[in-house]
C-alpha positions in Angstrom: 0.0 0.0 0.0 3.0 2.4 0.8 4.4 2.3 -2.5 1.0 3.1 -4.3 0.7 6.2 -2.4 4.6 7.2 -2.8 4.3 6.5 -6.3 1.0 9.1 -6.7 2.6 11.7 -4.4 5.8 11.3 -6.8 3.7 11.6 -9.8 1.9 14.7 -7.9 4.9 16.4 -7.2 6.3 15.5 -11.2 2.8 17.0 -12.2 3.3 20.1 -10.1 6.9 20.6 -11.1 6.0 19.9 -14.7 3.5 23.1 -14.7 5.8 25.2 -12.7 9.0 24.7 -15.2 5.8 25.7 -18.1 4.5 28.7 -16.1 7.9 29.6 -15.8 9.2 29.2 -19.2 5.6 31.0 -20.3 6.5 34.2 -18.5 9.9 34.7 -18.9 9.2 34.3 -22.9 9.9 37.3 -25.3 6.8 36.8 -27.2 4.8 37.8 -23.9 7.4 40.7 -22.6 6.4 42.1 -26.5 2.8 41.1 -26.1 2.1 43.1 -22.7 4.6 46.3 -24.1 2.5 46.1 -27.3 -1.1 46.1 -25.6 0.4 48.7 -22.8 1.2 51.3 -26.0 -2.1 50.5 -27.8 -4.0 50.7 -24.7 -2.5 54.6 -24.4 -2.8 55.1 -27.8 -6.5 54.6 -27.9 -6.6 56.9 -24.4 -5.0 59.8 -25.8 -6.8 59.7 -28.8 -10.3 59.1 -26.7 -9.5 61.6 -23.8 -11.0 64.8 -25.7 -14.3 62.9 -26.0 -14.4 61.3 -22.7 -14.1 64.6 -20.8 -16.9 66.2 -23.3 -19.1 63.7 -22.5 -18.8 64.2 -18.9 -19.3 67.8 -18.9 -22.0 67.4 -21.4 -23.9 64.9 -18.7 -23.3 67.6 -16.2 -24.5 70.2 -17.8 -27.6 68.6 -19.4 -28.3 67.0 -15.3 -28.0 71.0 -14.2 -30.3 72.2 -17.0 -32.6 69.3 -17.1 -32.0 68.9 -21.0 -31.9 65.2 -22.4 -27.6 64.8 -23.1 -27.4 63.0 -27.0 -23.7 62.8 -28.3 -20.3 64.3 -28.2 -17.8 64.4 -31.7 -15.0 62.3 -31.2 -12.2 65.3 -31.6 -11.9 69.1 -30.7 -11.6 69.4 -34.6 -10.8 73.2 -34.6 -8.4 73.4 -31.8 -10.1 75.7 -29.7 -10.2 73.1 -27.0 -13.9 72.2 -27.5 -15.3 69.4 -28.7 -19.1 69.9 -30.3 -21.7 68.1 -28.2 -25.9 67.8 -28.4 -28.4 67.8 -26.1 -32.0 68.0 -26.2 -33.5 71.2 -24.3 -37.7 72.0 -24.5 -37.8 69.9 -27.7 -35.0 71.3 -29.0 -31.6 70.6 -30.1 -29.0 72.9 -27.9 -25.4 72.8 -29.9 -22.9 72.5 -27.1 -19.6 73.1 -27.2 -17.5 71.4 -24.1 -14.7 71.4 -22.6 -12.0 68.8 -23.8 -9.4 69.2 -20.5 -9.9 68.2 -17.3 -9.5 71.4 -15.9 -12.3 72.5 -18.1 -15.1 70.7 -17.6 -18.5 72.5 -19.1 -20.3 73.4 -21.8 -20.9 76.8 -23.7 -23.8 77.1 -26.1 -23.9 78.4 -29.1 -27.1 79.5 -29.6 -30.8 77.7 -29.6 -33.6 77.6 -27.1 -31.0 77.5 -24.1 -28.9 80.5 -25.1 -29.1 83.9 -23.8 -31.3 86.5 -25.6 -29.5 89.2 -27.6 -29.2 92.4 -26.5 -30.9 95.1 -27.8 -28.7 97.6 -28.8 -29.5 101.4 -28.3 -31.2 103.2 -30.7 -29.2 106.9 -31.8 
């Protein structure tokens, strides 16, 4: 009976061995050092290129939550470099053009004009 259960621990502790010397040779392989580099500078690639967007849409949902307008979309890029990126919401039935913020330290919309906008001003008569 002992040397049946020697001979399974033995083939237990072959087994165990066996996967550690794979795991082993699995992480300290170059294919998987490039892999993880590769996804790491794809995975900023597509941040940068999303960030714009990301921080328009949360200024768009804070502004449409203060206003109580109905938040729709945000473009992908600020695509005049005026560090705006061109938003939508719906206001009294309407559609408000937005414009919002594309930094973190700018995060809001403007409007351009619509039923949200402010009313022109009159301007004196000579």
């Amino acid at each position: 009976m002992t040397d049946n259960s020697t001979q399974t621990s033995n083939n237990a502790v072959e087994a165990v061995s066996s996967l550690k010397d794979k795991f082993l040779k699995i992480i300290n392989s170059w294919q998987l050092k490039v892999g993880i580099v590769l996804s790491v500078v794809v995975a900023i690639g597509f941040l940068s290129f999303f960030w714009s967007h990301m921080v328009a849409e949360l200024g768009m949902k804070a502004w449409s939550k203060s206003s109580g307008a109905t938040p729709i979309r945000c473009m992908i890029r600020d695509t005049n470099g005026d560090e705006y990126v061109s938003c939508s919401a719906i206001l009294n039935e309407q559609i408000v053009p937005l414009e919002c913020g594309s930094s973190i330290f700018n995060v809001g919309c403007r409007i351009n004009y619509g039923a949200a906008a402010a009313p022109a001003v009159r301007q004196p008569k000579p």
